[in-house]
SERO-4910 file (N, C-alpha, C, O; in steps of 0.05 Angstrom, whole numbers):
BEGIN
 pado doro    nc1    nc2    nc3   cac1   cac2   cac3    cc1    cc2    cc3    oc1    oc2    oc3
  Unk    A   1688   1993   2050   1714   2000   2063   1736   1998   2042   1744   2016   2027
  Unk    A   1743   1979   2043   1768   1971   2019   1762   1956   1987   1748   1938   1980
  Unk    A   1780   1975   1973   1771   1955   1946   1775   1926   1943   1790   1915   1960
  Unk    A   1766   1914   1927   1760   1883   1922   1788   1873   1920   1797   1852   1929
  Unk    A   1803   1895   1903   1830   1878   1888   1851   1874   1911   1855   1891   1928
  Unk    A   1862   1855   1910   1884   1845   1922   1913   1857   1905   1936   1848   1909
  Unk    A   1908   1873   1889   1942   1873   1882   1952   1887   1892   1937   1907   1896
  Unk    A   1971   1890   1900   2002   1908   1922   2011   1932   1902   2029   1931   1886
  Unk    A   1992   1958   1908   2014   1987   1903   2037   1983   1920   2055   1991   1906
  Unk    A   2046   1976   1940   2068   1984   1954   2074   1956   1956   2055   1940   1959
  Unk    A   2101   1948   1953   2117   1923   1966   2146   1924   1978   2164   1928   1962
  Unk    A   2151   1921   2004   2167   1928   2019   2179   1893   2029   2168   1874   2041
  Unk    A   2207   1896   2016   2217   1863   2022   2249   1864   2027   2268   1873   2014
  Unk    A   2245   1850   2059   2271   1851   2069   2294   1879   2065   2317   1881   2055
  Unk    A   2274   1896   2077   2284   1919   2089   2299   1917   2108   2290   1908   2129
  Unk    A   2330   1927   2107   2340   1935   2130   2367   1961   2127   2384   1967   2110
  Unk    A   2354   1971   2157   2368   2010   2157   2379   2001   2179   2369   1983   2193
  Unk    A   2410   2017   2182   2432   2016   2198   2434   2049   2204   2430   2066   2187
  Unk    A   2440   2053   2229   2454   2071   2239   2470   2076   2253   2465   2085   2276
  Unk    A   2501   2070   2239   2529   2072   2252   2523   2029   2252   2515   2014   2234
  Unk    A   2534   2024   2281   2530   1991   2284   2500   1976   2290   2497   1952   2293
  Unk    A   2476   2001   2293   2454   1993   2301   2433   1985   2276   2434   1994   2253
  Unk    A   2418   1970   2283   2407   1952   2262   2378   1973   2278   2373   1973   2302
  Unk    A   2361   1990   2254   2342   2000   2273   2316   1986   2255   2297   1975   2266
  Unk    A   2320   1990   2231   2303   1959   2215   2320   1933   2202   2341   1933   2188
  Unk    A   2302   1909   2213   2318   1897   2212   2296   1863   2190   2278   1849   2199
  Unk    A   2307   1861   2165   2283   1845   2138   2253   1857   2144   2234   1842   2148
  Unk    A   2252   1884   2143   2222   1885   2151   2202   1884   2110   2204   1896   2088
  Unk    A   2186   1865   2122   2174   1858   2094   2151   1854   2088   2142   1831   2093
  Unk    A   2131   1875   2073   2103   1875   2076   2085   1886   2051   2095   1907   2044
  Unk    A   2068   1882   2039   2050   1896   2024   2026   1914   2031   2013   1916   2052
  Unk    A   2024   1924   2014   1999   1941   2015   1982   1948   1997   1984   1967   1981
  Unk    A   1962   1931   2000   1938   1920   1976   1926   1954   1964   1923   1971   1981
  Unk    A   1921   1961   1940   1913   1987   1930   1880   1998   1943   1860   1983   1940
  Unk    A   1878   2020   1953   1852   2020   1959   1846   2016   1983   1822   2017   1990
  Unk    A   1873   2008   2010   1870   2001   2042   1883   2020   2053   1903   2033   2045
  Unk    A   1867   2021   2079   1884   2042   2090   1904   2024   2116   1889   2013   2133
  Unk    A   1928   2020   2120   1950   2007   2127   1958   2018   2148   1958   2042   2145
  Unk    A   1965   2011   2170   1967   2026   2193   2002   2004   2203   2006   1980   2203
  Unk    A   2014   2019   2208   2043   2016   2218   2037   2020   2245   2026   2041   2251
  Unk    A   2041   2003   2264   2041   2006   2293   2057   1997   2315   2064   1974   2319
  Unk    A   2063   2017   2327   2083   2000   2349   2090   2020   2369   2079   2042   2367
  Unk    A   2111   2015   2391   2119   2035   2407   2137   2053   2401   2141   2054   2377
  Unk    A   2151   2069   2414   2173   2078   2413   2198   2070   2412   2204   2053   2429
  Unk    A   2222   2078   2393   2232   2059   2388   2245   2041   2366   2268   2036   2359
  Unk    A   2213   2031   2356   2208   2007   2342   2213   2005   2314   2212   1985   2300
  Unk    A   2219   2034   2304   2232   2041   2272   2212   2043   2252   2215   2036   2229
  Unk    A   2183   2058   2267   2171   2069   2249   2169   2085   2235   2157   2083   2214
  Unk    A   2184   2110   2245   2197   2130   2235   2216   2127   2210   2215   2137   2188
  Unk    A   2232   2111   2221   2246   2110   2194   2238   2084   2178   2253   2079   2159
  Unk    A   2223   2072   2181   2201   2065   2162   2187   2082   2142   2193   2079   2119
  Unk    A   2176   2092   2146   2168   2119   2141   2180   2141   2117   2173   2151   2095
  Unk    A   2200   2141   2133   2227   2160   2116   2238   2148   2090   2245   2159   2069
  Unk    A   2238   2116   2100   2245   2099   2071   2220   2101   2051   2225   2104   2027
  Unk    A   2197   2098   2058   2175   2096   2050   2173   2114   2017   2171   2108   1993
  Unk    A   2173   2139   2032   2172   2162   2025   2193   2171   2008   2186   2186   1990
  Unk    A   2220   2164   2010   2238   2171   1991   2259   2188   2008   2279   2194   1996
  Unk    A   2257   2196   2029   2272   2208   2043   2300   2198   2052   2319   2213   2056
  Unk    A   2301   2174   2054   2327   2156   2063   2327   2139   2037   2311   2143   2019
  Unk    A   2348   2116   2039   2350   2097   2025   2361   2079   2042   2376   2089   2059
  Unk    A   2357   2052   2043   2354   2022   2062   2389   2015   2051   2396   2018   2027
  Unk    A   2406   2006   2072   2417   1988   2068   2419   1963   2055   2439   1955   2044
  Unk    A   2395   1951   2055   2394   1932   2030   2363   1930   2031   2350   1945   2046
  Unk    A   2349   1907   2011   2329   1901   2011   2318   1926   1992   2332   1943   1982
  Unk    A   2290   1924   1990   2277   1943   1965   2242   1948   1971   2226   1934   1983
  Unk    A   2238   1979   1954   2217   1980   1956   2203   1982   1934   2211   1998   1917
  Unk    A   2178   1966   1931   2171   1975   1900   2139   1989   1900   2119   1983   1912
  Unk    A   2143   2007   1885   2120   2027   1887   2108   2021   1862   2121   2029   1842
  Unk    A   2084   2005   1858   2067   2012   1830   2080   1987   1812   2072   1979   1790
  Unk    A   2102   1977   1827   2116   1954   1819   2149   1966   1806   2165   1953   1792
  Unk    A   2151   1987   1815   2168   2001   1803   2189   1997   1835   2183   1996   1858
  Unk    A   2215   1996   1822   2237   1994   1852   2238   2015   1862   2262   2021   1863
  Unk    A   2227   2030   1871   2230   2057   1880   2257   2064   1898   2265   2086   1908
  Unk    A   2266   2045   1899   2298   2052   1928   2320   2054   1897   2331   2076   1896
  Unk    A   2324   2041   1883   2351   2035   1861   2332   2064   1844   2346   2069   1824
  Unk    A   2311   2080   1845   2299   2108   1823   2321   2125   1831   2333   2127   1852
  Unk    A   2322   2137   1810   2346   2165   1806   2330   2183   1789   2315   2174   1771
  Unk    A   2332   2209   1793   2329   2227   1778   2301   2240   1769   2282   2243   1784
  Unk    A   2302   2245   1749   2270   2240   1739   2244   2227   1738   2221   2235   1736
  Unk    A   2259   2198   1742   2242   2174   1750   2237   2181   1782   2219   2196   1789
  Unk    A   2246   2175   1792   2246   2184   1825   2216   2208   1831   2194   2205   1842
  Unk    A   2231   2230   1817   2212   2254   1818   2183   2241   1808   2164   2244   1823
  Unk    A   2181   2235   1797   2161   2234   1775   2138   2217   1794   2115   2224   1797
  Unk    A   2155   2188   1807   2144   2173   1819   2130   2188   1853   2110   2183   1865
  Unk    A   2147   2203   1856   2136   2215   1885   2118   2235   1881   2114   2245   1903
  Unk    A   2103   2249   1860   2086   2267   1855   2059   2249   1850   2038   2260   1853
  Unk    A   2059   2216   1842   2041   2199   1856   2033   2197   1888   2012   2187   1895
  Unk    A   2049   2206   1903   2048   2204   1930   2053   2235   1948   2069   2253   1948
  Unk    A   2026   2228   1963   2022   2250   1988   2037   2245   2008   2045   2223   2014
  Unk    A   2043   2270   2022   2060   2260   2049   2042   2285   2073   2044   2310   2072
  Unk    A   2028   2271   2091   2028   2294   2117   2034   2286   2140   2027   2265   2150
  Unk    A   2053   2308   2151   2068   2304   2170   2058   2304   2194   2033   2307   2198
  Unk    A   2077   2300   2216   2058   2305   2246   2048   2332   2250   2025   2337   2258
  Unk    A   2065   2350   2244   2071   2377   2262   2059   2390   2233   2069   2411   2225
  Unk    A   2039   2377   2218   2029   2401   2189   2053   2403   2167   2053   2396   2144
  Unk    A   2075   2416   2182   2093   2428   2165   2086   2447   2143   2094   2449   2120
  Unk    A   2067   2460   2156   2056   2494   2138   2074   2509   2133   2088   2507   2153
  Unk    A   2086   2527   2114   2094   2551   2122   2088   2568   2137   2064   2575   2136
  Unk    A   2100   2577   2149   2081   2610   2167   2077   2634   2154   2059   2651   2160
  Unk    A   2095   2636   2135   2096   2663   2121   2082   2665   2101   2082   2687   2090
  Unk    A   2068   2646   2092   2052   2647   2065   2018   2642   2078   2013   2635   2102
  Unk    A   2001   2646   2061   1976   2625   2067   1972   2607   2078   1992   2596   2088
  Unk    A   1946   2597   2081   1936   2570   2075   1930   2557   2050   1932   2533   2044
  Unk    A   1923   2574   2040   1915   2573   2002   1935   2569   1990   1937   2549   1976
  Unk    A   1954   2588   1994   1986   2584   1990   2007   2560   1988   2023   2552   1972
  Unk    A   1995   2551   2019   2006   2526   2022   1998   2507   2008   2016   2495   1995
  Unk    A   1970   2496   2006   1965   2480   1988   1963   2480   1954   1958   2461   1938
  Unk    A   1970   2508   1950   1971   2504   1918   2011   2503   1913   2022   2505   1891
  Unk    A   2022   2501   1939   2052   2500   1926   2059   2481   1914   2074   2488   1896
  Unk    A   2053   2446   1915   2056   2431   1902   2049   2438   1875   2067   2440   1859
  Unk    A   2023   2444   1868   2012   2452   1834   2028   2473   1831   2020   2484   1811
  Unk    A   2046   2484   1840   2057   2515   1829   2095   2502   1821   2115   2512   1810
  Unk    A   2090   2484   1831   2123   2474   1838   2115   2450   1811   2127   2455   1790
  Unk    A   2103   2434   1811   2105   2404   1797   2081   2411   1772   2068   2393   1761
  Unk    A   2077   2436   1766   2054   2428   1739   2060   2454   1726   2080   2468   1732
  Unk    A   2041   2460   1708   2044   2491   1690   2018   2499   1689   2015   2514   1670
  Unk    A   1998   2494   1702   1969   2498   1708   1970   2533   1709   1988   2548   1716
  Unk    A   1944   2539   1699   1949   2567   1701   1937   2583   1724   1913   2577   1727
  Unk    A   1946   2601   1742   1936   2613   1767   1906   2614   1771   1897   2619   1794
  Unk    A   1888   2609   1749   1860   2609   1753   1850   2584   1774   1836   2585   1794
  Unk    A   1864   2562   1764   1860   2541   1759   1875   2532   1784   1861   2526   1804
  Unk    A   1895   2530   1786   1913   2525   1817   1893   2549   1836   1898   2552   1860
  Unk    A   1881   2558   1829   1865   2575   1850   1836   2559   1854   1828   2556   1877
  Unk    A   1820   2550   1833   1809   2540   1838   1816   2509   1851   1819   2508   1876
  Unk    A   1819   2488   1838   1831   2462   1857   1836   2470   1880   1820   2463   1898
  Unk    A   1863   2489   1890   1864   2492   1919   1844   2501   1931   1852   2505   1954
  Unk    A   1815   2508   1929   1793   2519   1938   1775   2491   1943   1760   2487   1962
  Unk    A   1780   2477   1925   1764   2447   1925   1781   2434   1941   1768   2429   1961
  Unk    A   1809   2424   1945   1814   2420   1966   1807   2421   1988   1795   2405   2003
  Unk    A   1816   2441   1991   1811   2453   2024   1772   2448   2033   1764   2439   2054
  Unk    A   1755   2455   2013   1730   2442   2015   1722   2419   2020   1702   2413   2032
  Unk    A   1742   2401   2007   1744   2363   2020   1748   2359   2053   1742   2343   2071
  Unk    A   1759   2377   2049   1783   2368   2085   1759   2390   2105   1763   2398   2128
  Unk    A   1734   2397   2087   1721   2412   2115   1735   2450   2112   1719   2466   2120
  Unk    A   1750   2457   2106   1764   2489   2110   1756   2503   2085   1773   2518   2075
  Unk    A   1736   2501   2073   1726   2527   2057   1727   2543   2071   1719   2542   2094
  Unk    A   1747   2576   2054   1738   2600   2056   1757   2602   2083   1751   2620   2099
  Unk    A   1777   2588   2090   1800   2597   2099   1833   2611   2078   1852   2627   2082
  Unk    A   1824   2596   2057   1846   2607   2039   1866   2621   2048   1890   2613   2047
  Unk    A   1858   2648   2058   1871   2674   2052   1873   2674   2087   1877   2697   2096
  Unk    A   1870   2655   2106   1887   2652   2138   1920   2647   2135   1928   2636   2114
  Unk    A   1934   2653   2150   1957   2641   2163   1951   2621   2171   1928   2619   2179
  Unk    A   1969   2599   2172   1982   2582   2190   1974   2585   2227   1960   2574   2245
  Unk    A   1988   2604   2224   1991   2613   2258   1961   2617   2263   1958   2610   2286
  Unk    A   1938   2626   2254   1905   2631   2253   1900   2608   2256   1893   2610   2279
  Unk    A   1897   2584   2251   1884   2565   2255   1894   2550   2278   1918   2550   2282
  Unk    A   1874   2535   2295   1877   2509   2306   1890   2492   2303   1901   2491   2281
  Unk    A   1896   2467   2324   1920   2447   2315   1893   2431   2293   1898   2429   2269
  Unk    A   1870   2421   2300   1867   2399   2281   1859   2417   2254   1858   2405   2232
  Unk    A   1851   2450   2258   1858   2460   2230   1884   2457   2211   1881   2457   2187
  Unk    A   1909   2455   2222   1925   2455   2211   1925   2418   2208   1941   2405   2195
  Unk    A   1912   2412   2219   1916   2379   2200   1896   2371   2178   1895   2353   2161
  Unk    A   1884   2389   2184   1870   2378   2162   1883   2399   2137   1883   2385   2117
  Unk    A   1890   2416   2133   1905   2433   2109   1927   2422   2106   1938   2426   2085
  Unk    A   1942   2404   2128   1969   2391   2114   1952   2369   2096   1966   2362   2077
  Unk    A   1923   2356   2098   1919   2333   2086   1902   2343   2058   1891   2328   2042
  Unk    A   1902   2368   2056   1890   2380   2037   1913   2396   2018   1907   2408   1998
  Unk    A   1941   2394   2032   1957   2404   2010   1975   2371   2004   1991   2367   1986
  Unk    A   1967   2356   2022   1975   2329   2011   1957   2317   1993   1960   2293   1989
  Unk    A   1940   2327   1981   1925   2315   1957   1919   2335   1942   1897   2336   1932
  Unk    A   1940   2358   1938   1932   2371   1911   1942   2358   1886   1929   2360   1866
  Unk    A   1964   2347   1887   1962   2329   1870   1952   2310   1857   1958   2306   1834
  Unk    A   1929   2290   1876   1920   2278   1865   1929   2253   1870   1930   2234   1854
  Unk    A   1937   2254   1897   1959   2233   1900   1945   2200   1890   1921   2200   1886
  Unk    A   1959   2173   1885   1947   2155   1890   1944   2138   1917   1929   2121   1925
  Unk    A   1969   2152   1926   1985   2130   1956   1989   2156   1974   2000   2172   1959
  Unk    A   1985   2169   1998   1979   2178   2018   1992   2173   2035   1991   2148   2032
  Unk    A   2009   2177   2057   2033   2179   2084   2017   2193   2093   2002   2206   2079
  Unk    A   2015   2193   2132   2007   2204   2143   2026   2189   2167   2030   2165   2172
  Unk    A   2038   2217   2184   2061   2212   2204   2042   2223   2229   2035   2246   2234
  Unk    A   2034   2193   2247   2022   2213   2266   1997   2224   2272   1992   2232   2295
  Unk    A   1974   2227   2245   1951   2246   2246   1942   2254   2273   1941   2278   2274
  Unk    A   1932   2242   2300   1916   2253   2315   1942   2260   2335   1937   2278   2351
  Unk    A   1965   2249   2336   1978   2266   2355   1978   2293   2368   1977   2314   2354
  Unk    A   1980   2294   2392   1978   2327   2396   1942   2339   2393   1935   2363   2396
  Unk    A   1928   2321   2388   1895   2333   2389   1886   2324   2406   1898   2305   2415
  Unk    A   1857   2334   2422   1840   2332   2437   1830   2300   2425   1838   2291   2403
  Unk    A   1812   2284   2444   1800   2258   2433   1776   2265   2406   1774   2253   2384
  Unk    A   1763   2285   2413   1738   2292   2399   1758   2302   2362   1760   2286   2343
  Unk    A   1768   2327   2364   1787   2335   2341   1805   2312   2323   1810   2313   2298
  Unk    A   1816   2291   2346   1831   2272   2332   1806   2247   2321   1809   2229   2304
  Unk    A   1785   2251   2334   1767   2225   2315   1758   2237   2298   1749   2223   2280
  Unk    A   1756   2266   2295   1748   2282   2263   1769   2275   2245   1762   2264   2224
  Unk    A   1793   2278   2248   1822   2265   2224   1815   2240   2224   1810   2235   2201
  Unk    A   1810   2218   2239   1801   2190   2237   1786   2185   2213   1791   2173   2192
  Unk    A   1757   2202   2226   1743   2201   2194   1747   2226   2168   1736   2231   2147
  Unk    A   1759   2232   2177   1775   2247   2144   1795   2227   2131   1801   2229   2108
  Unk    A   1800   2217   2141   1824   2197   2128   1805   2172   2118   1812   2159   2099
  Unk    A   1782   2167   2131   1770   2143   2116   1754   2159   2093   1751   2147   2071
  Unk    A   1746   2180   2096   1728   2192   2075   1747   2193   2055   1741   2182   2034
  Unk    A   1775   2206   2059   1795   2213   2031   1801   2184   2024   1812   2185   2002
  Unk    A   1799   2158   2031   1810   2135   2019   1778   2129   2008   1779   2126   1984
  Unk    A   1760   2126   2015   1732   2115   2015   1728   2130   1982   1728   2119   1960
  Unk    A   1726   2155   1990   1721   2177   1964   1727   2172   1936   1713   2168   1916
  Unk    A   1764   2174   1942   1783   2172   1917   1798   2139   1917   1817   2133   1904
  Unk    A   1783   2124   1935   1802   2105   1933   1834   2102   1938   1846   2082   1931
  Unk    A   1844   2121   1950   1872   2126   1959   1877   2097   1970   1861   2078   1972
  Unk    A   1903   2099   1976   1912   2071   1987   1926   2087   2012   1941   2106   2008
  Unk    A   1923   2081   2031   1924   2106   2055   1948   2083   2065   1945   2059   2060
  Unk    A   1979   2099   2083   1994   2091   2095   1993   2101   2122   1999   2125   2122
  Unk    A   1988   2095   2141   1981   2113   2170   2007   2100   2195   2007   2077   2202
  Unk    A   2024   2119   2204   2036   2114   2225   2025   2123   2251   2019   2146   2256
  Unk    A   2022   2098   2268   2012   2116   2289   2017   2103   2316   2027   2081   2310
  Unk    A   2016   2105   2344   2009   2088   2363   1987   2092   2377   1981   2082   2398
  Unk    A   1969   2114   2358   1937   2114   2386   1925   2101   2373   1920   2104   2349
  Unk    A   1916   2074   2396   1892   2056   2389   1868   2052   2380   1859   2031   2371
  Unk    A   1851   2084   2386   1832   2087   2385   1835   2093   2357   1815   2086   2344
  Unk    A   1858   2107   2337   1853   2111   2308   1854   2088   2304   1833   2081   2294
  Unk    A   1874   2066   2306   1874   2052   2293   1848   2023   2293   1839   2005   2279
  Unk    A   1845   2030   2309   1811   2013   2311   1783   2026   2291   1765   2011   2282
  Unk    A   1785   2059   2287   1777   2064   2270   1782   2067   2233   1764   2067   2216
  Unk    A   1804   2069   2229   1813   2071   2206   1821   2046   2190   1820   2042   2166
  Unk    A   1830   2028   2215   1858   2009   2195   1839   1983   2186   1820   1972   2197
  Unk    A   1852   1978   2161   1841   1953   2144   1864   1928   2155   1856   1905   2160
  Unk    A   1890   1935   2157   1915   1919   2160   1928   1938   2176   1929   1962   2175
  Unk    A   1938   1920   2195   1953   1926   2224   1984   1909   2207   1989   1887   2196
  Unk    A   1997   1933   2214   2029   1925   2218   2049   1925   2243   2065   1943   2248
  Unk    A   2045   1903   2255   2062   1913   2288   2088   1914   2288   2100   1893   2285
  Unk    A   2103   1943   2293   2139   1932   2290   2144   1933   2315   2128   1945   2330
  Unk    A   2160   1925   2321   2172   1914   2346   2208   1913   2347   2217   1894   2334
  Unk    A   2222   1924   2356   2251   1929   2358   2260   1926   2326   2278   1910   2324
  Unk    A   2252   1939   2299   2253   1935   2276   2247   1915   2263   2261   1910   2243
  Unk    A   2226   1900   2270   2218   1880   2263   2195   1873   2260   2179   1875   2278
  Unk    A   2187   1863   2233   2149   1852   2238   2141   1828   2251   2147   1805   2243
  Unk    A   2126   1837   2275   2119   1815   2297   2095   1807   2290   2084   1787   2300
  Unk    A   2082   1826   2265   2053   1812   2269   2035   1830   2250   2032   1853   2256
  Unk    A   2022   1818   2226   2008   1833   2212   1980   1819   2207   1975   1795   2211
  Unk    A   1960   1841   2196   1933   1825   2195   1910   1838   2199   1911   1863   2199
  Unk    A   1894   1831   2201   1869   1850   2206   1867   1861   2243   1871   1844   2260
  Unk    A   1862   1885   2250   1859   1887   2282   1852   1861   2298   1864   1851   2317
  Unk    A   1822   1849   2282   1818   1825   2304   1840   1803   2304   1846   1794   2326
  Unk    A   1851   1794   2283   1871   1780   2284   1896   1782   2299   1911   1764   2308
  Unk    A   1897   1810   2301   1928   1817   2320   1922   1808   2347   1937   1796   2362
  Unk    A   1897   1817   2353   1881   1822   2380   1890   1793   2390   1900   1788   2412
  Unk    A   1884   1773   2370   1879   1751   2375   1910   1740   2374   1910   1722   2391
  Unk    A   1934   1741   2364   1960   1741   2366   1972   1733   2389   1965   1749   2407
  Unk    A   1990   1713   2399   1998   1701   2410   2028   1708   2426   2039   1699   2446
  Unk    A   2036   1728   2406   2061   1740   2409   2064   1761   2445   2050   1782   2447
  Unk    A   2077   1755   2460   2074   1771   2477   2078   1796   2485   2068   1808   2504
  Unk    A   2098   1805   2463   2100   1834   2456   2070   1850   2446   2064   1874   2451
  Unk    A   2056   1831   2431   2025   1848   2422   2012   1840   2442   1998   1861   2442
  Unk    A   2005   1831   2455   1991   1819   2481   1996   1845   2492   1982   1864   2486
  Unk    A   2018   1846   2512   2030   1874   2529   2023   1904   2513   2016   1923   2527
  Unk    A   2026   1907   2485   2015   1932   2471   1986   1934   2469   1976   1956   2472
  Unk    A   1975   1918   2465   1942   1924   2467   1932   1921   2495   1912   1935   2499
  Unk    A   1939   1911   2510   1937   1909   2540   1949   1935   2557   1938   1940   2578
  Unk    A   1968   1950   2550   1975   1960   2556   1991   1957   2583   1991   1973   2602
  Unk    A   2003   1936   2583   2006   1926   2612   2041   1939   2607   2052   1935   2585
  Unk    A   2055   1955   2628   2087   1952   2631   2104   1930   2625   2101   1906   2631
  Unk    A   2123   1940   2611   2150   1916   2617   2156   1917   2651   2157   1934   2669
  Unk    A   2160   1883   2647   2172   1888   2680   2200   1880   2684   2204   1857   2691
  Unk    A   2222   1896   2678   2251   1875   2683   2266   1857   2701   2289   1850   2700
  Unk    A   2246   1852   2720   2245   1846   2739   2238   1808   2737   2245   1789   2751
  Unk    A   2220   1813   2711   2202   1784   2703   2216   1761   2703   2235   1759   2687
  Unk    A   2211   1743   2720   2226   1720   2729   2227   1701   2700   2244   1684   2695
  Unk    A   2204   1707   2683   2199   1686   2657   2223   1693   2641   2215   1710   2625
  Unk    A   2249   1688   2636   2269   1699   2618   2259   1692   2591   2267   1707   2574
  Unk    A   2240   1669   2582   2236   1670   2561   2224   1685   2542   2226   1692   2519
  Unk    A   2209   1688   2566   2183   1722   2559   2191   1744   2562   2181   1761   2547
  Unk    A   2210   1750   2579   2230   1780   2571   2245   1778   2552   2249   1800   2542
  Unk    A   2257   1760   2538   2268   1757   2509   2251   1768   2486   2254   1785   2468
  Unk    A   2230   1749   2497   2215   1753   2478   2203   1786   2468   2198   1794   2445
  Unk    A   2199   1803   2494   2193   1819   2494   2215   1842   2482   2209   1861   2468
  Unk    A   2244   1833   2495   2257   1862   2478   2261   1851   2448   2267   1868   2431
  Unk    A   2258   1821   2439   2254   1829   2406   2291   1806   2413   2313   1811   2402
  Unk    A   2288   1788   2430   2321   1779   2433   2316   1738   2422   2333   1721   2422
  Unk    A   2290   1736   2417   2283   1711   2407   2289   1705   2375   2284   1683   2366
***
């Protein structure tokens, strides 16, 4: 499953994102050992999303820092910045294909944008790609031609034409059938298993994350309530993870005030 080494590609410490007077992360602070696949989990809400967005380079945090490779990646400008995010894949919920171009297309835009490789060659790789992820010999489809879990798996095959080391995934089985979304389940352990990726996975279906995740991250009103291996969470004491894996309702009604505190994250 996971490599032996304990050292942290990713280190995320006392994170916190504001929007307007709202605190939507609030010291969120965590590693991510090279070679695991990491699963972010929680409800709606809970500031995984823009977890996420910081992650990736898309936002920048109010305070606190992220270090990628050991590198501060939030204080990178410029070239450094670029340079550092062409280490890292991103696939989105919704694919984010073009429509107007290929599939082949799509995945050789990174190598056409970030290298000087010559068209033989960006033609080949994107052909081996798309052969990892299962879609040989779609190349030359649209977007709009394929299926939803076709188009996830070509967002995760134009997220590793690069070669990425570190991997984002917003979402993967969302929006799929149960059968289609446990095929991305194990594509995502094959692409970390394979190349060793260090896989980042946002998600809230249980059933991926029972399959995939090495380390459970639970956020909770922007906050980490609870990290660790699945059985460990399972086993967690916190009543907010109790109620999420149980699946049981909030009740506002709950006479226990301590335990509705506890629950909107007010302890």
């Amino acid at each position: 499953m996971m490599t032996d080494t304990h050292e942290p590609i990713i280190e995320v410490e006392n994170l916190v994102v504001r929007y307007g007077e709202h605190t939507v992360l609030d010291g969120v602070t965590f590693q991510v050992r090279r070679g695991e696949v990491f699963v972010i989990l929680g409800g709606s809400g809970s500031g995984k999303t823009t977890l996420l967005r910081n992650l990736v380079g898309l936002m920048r945090p109010d305070s606190g820092r992220i270090l990628i490779k050991g590198e501060d990646f939030t204080s990178m400008n410029g070239d450094d910045r670029i340079e550092l995010r062409k280490k890292i894949g991103m696939c989105f919920q919704g694919s984010a294909l073009l429509n107007s171009i290929s599939v082949g297309e799509n995945v050789a835009l990174p190598l056409r944008e970030h290298t000087k490789l010559e068209d033989s060659t960006i033609e080949i790789m994107t052909k081996i790609k798309l052969e990892l992820v299962g879609l040989g010999g779609v190349e030359d489809y649209l977007p709009s031609e394929l299926s939803g879990g076709m188009k996830k798996r070509a967002g995760i095959a134009r997220a590793m034409a690069m070669d990425p080391e570190i991997i984002f995934y917003d979402e993967p089985s969302a929006g799929l059938d149960p059968i289609v979304g446990a095929g991305i389940d194990v594509l995502i352990r094959k692409m970390q298993e394979t190349f060793q990726l260090s896989s980042v996975v946002v998600t809230h279906e249980m059933e991926s994350v029972k399959a995939i995740a090495d380390t459970v991250c639970m956020l909770q009103g922007g906050r980490v309530v609870g990290i660790g291996s699945l059985e460990e969470l399972e086993r967690a004491d916190h009543p907010y993870i109790q109620q999420f894996f149980a699946r049981r309702p909030y009740d506002e009604e709950a006479e226990d005030s301590a335990y509705a505190r506890a629950l909107t994250g007010l302890d």
